[in-house]
C-alpha positions in Angstrom: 41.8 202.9 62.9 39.3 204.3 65.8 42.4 206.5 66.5 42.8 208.1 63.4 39.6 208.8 62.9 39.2 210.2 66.5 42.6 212.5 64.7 40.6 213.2 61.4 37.4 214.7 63.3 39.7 216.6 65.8 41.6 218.6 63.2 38.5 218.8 61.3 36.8 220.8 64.8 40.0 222.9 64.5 40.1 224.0 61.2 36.8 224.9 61.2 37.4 227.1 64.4 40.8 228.5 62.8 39.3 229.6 59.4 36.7 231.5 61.5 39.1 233.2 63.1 40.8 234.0 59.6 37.8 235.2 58.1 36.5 237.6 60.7 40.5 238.8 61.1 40.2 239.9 57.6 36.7 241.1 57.7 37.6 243.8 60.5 40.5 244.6 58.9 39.4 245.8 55.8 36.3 247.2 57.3 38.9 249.7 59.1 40.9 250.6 56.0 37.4 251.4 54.6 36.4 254.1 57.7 38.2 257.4 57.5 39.0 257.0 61.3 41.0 253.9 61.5 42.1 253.1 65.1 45.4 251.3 64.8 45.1 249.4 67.7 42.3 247.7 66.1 44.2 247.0 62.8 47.7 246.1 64.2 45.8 243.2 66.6 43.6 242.1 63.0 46.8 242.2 61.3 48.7 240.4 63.4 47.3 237.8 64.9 48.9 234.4 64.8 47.8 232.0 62.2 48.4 228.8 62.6 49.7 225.9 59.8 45.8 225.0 59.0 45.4 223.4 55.3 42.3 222.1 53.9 44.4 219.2 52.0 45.0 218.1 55.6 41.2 216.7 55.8 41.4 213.0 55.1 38.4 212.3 53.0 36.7 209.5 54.8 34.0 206.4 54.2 31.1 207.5 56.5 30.1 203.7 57.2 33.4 201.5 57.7 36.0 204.4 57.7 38.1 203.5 54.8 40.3 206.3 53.9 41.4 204.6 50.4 39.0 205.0 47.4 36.3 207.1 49.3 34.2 209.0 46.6 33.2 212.6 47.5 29.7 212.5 46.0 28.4 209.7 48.3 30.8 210.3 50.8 31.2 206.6 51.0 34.0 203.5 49.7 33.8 202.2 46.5 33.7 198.8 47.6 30.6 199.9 49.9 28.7 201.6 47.1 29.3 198.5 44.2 27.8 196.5 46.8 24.7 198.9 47.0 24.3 198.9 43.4 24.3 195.2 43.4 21.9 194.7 46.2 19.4 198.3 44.9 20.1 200.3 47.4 21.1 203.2 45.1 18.3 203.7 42.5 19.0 204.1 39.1 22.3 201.6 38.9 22.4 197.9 38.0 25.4 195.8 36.8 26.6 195.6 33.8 26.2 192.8 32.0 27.6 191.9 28.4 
C-alpha cells in the first residue's frame, strides 16, 4: 500500500513537470507564428519535441489520512468512511446524523 502511494506521488511529480514542458512548448510556439521573423530552428524544436503518454485520469485520487484509494471524495480530499466518522464524533461543523 506504502508502495503505491510512493507510485501515485511519483507520477504526480512527473506530470506536473511534463505539462510544464507542454505548456511553455506551445507558448513559444505560437509566440513565433505571431512575430513576422520566425526563426525555424526555434519552431521545428517547439514543435517537435517528444511528449510523453502523460494523462490526468492517471492520478489516483487518494484519502489524505489512511490512503484509501476507494470512495475518496474530492471536496475533503478524504474516505468516506473517515469523514462519517468525523461527522459522528463533530469534527466537521455543520453535520449530525440523521435520525428518524
Amino acid at each position: 500500500m506504502l508502495a503505491k502511494k510512493i507510485k501515485d506521488i511519483k507520477f504526480r511529480k512527473f506530470f506536473k513537470k511534463e505539462e510544464l514542458k507542454n505548456k511553455v512548448s506551445s507558448f513559444l510556439f505560437i509566440n513565433q507564428l505571431n512575430k513576422k521573423n520566425m526563426s525555424l530552428n526555434l519552431i521545428k524544436t517547439s514543435v517537435f519535441l517528444k511528449k510523453k503518454n502523460t494523462y490526468k485520469a492517471n492520478i489516483v485520487r487518494r484519502c489524505i489520512i489512511n490512503n484509501r484509494n476507494r470512495g475518496s471524495l474530492k471536496h475533503f480530499n478524504i474516505s468516506r468512511i473517515l469523514l462519517r466518522d468525523m461527522f459522528l464524533f463533530g469534527v466537521v461543523p455543520g453535520y449530525k446524523k440523521a435520525v428518524w
